[in-house]
Biotite code that builds the C-alpha atoms (Angstrom):
import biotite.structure as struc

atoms = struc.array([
    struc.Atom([0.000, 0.000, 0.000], chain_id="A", res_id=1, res_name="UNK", atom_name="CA", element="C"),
    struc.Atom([1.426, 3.182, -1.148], chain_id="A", res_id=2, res_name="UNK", atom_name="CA", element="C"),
    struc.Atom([1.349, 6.632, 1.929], chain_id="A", res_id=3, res_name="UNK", atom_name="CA", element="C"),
    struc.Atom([-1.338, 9.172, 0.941], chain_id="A", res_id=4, res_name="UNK", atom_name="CA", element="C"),
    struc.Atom([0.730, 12.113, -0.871], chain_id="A", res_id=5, res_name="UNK", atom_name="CA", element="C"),
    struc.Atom([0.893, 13.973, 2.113], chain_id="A", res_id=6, res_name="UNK", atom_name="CA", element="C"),
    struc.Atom([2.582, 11.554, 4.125], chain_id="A", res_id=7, res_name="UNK", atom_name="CA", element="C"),
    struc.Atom([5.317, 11.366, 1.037], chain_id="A", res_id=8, res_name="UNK", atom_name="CA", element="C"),
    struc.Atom([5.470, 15.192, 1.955], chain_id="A", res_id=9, res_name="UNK", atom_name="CA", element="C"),
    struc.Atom([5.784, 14.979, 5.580], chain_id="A", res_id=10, res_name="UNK", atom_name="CA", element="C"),
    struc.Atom([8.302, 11.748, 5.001], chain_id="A", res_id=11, res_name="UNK", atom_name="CA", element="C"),
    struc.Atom([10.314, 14.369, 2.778], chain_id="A", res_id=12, res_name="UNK", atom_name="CA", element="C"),
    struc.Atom([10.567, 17.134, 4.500], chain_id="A", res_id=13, res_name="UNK", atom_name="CA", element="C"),
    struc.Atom([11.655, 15.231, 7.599], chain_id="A", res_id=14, res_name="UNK", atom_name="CA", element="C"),
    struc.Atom([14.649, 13.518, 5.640], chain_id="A", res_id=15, res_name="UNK", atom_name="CA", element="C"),
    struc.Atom([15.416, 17.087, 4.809], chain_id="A", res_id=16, res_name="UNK", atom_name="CA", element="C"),
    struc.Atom([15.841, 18.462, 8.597], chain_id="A", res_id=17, res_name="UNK", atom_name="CA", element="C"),
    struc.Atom([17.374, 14.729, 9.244], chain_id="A", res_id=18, res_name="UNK", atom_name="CA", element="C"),
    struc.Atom([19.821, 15.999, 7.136], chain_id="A", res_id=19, res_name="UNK", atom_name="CA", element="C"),
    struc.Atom([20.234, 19.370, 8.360], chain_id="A", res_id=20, res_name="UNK", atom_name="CA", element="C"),
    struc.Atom([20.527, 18.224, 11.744], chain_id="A", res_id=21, res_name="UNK", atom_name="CA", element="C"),
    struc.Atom([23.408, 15.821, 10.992], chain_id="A", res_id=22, res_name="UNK", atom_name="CA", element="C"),
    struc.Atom([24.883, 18.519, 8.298], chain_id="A", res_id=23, res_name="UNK", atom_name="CA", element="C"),
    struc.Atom([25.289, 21.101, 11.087], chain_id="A", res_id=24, res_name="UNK", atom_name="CA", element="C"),
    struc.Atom([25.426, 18.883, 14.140], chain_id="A", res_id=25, res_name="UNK", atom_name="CA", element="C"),
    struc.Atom([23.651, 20.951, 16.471], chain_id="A", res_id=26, res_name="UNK", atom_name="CA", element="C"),
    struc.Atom([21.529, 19.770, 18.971], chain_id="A", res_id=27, res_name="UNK", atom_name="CA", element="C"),
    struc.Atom([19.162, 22.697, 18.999], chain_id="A", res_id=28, res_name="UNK", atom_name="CA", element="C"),
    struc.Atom([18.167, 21.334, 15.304], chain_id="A", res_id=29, res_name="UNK", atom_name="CA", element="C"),
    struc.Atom([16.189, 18.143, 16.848], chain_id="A", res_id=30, res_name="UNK", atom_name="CA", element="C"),
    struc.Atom([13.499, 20.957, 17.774], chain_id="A", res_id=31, res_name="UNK", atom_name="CA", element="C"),
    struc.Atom([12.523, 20.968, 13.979], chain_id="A", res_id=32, res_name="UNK", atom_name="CA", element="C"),
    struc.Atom([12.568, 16.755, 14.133], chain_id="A", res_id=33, res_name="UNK", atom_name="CA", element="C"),
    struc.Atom([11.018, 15.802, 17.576], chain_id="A", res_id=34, res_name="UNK", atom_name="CA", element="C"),
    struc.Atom([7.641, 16.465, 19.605], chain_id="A", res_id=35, res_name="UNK", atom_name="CA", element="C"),
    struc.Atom([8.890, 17.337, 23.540], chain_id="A", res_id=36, res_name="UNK", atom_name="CA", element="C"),
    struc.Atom([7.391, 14.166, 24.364], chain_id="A", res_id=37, res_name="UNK", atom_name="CA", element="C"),
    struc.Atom([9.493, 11.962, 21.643], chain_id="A", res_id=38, res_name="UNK", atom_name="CA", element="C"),
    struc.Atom([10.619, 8.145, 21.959], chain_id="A", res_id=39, res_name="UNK", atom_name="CA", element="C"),
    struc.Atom([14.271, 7.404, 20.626], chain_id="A", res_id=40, res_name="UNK", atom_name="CA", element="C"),
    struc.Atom([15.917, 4.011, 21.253], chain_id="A", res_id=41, res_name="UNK", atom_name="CA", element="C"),
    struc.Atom([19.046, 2.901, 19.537], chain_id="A", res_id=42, res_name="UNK", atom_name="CA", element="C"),
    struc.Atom([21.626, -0.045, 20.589], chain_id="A", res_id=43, res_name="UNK", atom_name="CA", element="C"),
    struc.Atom([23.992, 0.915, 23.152], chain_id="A", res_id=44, res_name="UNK", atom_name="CA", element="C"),
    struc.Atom([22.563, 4.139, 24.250], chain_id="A", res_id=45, res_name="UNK", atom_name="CA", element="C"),
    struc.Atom([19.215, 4.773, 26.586], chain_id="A", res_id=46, res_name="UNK", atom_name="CA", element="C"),
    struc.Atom([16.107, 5.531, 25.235], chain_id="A", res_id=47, res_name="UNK", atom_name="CA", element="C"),
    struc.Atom([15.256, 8.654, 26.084], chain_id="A", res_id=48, res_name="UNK", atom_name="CA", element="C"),
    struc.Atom([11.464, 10.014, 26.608], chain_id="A", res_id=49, res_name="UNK", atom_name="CA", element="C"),
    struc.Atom([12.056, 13.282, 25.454], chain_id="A", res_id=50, res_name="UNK", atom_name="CA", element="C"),
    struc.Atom([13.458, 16.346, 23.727], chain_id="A", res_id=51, res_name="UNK", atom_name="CA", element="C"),
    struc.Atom([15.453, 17.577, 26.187], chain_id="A", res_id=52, res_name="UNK", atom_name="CA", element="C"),
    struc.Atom([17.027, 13.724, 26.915], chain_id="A", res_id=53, res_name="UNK", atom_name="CA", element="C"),
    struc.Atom([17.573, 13.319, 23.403], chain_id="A", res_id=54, res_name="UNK", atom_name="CA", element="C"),
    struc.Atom([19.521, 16.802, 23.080], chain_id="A", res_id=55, res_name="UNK", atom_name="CA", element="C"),
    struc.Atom([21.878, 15.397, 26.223], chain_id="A", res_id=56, res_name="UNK", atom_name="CA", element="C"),
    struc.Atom([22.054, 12.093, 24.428], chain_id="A", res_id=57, res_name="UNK", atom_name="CA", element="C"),
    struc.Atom([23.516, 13.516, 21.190], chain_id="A", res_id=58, res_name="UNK", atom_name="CA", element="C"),
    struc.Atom([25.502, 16.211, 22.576], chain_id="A", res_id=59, res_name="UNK", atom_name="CA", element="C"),
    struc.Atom([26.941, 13.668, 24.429], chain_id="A", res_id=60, res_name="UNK", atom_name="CA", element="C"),
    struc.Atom([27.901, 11.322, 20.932], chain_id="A", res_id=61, res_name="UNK", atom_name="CA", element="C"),
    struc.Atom([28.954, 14.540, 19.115], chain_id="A", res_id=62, res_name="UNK", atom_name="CA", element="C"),
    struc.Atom([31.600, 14.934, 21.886], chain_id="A", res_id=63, res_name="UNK", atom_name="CA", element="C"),
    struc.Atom([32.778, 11.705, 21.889], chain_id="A", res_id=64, res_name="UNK", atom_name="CA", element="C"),
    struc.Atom([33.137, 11.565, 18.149], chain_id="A", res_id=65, res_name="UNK", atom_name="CA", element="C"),
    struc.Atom([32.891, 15.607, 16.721], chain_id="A", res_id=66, res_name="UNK", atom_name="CA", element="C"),
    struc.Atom([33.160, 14.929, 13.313], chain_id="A", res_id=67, res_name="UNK", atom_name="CA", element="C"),
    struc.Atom([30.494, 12.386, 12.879], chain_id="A", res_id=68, res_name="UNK", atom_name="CA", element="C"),
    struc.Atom([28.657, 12.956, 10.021], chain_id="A", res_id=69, res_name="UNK", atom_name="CA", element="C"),
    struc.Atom([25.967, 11.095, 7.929], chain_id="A", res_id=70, res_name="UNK", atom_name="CA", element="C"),
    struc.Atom([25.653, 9.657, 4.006], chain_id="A", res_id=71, res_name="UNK", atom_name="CA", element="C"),
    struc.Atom([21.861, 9.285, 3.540], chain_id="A", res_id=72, res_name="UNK", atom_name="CA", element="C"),
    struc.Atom([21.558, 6.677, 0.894], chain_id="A", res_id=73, res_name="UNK", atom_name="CA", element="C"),
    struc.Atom([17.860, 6.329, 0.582], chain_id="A", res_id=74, res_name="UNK", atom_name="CA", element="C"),
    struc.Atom([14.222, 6.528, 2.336], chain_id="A", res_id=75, res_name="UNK", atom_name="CA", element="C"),
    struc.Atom([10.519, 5.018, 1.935], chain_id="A", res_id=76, res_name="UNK", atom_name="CA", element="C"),
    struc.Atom([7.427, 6.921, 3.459], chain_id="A", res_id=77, res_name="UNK", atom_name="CA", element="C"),
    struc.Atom([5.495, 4.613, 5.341], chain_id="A", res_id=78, res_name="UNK", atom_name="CA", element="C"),
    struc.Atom([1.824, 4.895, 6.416], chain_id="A", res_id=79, res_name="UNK", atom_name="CA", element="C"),
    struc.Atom([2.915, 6.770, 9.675], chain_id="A", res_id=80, res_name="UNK", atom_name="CA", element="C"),
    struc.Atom([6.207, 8.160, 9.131], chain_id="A", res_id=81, res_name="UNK", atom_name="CA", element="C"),
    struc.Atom([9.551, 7.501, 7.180], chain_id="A", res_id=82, res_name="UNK", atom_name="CA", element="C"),
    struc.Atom([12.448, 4.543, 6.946], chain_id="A", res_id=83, res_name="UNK", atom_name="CA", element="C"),
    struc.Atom([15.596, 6.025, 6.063], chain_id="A", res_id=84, res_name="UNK", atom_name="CA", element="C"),
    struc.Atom([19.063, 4.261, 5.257], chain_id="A", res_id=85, res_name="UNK", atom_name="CA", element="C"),
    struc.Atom([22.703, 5.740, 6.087], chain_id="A", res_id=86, res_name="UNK", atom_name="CA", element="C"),
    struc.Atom([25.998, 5.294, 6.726], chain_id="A", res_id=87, res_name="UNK", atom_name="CA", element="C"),
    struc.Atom([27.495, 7.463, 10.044], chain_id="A", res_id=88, res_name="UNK", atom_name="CA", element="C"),
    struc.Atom([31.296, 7.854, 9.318], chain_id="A", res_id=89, res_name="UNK", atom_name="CA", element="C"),
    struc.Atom([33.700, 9.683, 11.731], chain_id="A", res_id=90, res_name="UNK", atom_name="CA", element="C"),
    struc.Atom([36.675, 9.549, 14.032], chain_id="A", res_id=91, res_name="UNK", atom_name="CA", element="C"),
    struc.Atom([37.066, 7.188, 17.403], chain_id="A", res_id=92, res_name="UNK", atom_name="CA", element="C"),
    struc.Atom([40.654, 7.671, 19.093], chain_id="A", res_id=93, res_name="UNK", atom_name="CA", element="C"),
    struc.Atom([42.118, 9.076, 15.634], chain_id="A", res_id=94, res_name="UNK", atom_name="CA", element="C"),
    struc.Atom([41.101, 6.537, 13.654], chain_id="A", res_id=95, res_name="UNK", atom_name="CA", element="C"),
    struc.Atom([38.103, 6.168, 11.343], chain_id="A", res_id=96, res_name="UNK", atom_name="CA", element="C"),
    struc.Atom([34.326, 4.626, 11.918], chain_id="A", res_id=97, res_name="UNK", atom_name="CA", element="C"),
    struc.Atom([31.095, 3.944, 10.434], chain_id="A", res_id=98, res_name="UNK", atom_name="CA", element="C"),
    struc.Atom([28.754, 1.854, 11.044], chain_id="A", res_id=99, res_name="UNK", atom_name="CA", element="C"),
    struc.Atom([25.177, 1.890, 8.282], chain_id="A", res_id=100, res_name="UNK", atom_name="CA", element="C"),
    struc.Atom([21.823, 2.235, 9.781], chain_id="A", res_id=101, res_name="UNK", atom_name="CA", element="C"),
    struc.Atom([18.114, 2.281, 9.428], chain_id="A", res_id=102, res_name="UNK", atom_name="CA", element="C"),
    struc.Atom([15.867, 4.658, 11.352], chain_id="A", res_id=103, res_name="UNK", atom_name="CA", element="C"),
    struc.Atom([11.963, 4.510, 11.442], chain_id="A", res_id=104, res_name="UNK", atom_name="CA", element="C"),
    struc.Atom([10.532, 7.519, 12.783], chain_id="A", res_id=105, res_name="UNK", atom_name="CA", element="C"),
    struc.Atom([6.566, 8.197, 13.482], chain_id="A", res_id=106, res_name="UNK", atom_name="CA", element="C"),
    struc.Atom([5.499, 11.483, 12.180], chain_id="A", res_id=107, res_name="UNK", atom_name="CA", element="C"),
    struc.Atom([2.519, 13.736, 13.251], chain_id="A", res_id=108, res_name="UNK", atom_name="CA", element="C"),
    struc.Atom([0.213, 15.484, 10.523], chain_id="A", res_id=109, res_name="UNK", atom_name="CA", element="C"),
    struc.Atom([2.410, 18.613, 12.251], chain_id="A", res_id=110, res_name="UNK", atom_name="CA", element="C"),
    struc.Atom([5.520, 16.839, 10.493], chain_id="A", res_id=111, res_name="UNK", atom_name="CA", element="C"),
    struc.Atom([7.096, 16.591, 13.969], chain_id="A", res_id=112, res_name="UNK", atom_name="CA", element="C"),
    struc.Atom([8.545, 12.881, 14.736], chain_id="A", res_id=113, res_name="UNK", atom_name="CA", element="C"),
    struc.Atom([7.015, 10.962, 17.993], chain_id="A", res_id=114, res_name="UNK", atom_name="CA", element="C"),
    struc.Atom([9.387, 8.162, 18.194], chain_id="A", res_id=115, res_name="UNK", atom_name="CA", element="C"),
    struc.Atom([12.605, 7.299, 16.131], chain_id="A", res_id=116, res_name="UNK", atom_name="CA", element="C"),
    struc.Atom([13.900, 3.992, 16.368], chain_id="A", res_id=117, res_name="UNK", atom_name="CA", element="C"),
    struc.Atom([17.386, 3.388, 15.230], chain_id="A", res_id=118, res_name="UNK", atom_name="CA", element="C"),
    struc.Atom([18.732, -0.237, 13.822], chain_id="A", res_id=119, res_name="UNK", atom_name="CA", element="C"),
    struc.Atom([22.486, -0.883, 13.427], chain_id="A", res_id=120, res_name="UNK", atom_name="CA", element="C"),
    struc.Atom([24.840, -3.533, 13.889], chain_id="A", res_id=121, res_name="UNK", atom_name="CA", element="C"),
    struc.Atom([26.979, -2.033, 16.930], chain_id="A", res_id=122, res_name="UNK", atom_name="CA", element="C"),
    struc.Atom([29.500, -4.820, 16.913], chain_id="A", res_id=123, res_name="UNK", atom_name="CA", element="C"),
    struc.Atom([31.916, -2.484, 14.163], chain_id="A", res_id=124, res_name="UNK", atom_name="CA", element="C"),
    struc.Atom([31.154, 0.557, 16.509], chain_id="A", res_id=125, res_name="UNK", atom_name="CA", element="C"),
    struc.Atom([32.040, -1.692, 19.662], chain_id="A", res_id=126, res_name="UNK", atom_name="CA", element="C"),
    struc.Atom([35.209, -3.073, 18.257], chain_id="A", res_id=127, res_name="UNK", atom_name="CA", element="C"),
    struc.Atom([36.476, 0.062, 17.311], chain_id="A", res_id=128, res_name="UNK", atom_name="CA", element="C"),
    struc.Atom([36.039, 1.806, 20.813], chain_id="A", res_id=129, res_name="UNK", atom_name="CA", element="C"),
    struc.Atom([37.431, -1.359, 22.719], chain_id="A", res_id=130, res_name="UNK", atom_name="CA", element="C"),
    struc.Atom([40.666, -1.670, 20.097], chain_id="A", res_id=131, res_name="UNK", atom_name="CA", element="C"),
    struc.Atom([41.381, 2.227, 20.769], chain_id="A", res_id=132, res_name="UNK", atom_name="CA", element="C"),
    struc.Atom([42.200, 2.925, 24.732], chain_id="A", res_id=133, res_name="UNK", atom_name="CA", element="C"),
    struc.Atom([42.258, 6.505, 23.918], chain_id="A", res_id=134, res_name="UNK", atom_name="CA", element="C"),
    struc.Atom([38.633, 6.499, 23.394], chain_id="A", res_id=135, res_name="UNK", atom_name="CA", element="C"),
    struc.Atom([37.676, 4.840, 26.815], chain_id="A", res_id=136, res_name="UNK", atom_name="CA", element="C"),
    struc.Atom([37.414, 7.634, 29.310], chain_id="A", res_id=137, res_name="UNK", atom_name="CA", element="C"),
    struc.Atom([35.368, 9.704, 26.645], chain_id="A", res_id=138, res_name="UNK", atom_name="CA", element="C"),
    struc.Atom([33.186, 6.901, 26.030], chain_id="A", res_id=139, res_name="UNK", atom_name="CA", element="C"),
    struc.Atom([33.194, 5.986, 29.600], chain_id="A", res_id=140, res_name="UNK", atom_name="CA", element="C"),
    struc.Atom([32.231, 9.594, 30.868], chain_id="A", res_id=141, res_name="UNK", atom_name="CA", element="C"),
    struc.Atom([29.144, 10.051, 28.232], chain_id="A", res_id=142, res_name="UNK", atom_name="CA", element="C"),
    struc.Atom([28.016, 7.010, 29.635], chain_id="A", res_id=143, res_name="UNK", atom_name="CA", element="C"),
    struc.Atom([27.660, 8.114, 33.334], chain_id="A", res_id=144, res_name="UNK", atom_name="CA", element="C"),
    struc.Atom([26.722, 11.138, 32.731], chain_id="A", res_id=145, res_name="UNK", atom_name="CA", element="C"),
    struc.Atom([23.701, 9.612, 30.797], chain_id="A", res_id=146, res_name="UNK", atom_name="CA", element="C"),
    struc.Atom([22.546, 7.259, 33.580], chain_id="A", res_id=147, res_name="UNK", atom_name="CA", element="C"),
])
């Protein structure tokens, strides 16, 4: 079943500020992606309930790895939101990382997301942190200062 034409147009313009966001790598972008009240999950990191969680979540991943950036390489509008495909590439302990992904995200007729849910392999991303010492306290600190 193919989305109404609308939700291609919601799906749309969120892959835009998806891209945005990562382009720019400011936090204060999710406010053009997320309700207050949104759901993200992803392996290895705690889901967070909302906007504010999320904003300490990726602050936190941008400062363990600043020059993460992302490839989109596709995306599908679903009934109630969007799929989209990438590759995250950047820098852990000087040497490089990426890891592809898929994230489904529930949109609102607003075009605000309610929930993201990110899917990823995380053994590359966990090899790559444990083979570079350099990366532990970093890695370590986000972490704690998440729970």
């Amino acid at each position: 079943m193919r989305p109404a034409p609308a939700a291609e147009e919601r799906a749309a313009d969120l892959v835009r500020r998806f891209e945005e966001f990562w382009a720019s790598r400011s936090v204060d972008l999710l406010d053009a992606i997320f309700v207050e009240d949104a759901r993200l999950e992803a392996p290895m990191t705690p889901t967070t309930h909302t906007l504010a969680d999320a904003k300490r979540a990726f602050a936190g991943l941008f400062e363990l790895m600043p020059d993460l950036s992302v490839d989109v390489h596709g995306w599908g509008a679903t009934e109630s939101g969007v799929l989209i495909n990438f590759t995250l590439s950047g820098s852990a302990g000087g040497a490089p990382v990426s890891w592809t992904a898929v994230d489904r995200f529930a949109i609102r007729e607003d075009g605000l997301a309610t929930e993201r849910i990110s899917y990823f392999d995380s053994l590359p991303l966990i090899l790559a942190i444990a083979r570079r010492p350099r990366v532990w306290p970093a890695f370590l600190g986000t972490r704690l200062r998440r729970s």
